[in-house]
C-alpha positions as CSV (number, residue, x, y, z in Angstrom):
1,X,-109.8,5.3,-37.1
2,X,-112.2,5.4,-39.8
3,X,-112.4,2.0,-41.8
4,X,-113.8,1.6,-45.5
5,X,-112.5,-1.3,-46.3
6,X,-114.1,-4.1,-44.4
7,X,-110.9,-6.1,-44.8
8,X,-108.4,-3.9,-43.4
9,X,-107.1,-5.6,-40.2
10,X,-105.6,-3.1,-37.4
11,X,-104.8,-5.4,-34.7
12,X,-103.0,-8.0,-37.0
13,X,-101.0,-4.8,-37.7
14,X,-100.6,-3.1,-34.6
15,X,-99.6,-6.6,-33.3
16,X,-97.2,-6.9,-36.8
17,X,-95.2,-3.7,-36.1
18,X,-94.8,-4.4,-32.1
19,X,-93.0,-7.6,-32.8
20,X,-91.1,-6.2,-35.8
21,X,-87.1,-6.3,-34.1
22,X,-86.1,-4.0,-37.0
23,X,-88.7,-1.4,-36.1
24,X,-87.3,1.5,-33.7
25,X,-89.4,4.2,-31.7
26,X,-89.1,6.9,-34.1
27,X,-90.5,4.3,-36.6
28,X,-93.2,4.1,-34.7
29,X,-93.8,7.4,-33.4
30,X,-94.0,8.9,-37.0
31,X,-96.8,6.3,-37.4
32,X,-98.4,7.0,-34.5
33,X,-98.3,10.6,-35.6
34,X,-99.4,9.9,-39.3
35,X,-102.5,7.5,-37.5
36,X,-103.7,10.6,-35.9
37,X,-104.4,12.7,-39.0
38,X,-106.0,9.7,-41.0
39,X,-109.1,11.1,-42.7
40,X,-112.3,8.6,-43.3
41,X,-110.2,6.7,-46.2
42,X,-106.8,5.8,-44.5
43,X,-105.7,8.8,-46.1
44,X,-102.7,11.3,-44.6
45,X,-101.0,14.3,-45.8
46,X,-98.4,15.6,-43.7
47,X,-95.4,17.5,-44.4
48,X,-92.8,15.8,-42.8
49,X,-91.2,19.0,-41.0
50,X,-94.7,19.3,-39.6
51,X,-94.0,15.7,-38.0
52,X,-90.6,16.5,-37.3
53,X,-91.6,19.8,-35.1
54,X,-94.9,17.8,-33.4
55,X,-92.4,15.4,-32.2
56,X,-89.6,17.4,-31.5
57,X,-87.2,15.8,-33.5
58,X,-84.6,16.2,-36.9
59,X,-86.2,16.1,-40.3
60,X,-83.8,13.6,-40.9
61,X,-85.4,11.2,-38.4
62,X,-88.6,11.5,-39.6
63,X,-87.4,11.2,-42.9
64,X,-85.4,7.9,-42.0
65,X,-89.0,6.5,-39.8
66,X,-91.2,7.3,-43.1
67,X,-88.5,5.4,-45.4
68,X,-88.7,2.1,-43.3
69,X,-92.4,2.4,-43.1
70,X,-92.6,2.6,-46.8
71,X,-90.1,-0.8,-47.0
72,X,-92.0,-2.9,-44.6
73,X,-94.9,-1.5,-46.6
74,X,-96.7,0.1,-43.5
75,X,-97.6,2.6,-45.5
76,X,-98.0,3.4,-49.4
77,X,-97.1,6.5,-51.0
78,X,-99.9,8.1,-52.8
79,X,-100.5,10.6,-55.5
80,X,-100.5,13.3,-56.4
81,X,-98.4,15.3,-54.6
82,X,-99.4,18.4,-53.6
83,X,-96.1,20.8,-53.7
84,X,-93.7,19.1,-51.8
85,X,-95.9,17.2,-49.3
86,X,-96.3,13.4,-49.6
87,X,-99.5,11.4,-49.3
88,X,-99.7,8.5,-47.7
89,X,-102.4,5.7,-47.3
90,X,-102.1,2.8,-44.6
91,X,-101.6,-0.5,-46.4
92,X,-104.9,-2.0,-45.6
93,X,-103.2,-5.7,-46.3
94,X,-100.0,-5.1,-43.9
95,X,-100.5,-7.6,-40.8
96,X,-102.6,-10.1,-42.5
């Protein structure tokens, strides 16, 4: 992972979301999954029936997982969109 900004801190977030109790699998399988299609900017795109099919899971749950990453702001959604399909951008101050 790719990191412009010299401030963004990914242990004190990987260590942040292992200790989070309201945090579930899912939660952090769709992360997981959104991590591995980062681009050089901490910048994702991906449709979230894509991420549903990659894991092998309900829509639903990946819809759910994306939600609670966007409360705990994990993860920030960006714009534009680009038809129906989200953009999202890791939160470069989570875990600090």
């Amino acid at each position: 992972m790719a990191q412009n900004n010299s401030s963004f801190d990914a242990r004190g977030m990987y260590a942040k979301l292992a200790k989070d109790e309201e945090m579930e699998g899912m939660d952090l399988r769709v992360f997981l999954y959104l991590l591995s299609h980062l681009d050089f900017e901490n910048f994702t795109r991906v449709r979230q029936l894509d991420i549903a099919e990659a894991l092998n899971r309900h829509k639903e749950h990946v819809s759910r997982a994306i939600r609670r990453l966007k409360e705990k702001q994990v993860i920030i959604e960006a714009s534009p969109k680009i038809g129906r399909s989200a953009a999202y951008v890791l939160n470069p101050k989570y875990g600090k």
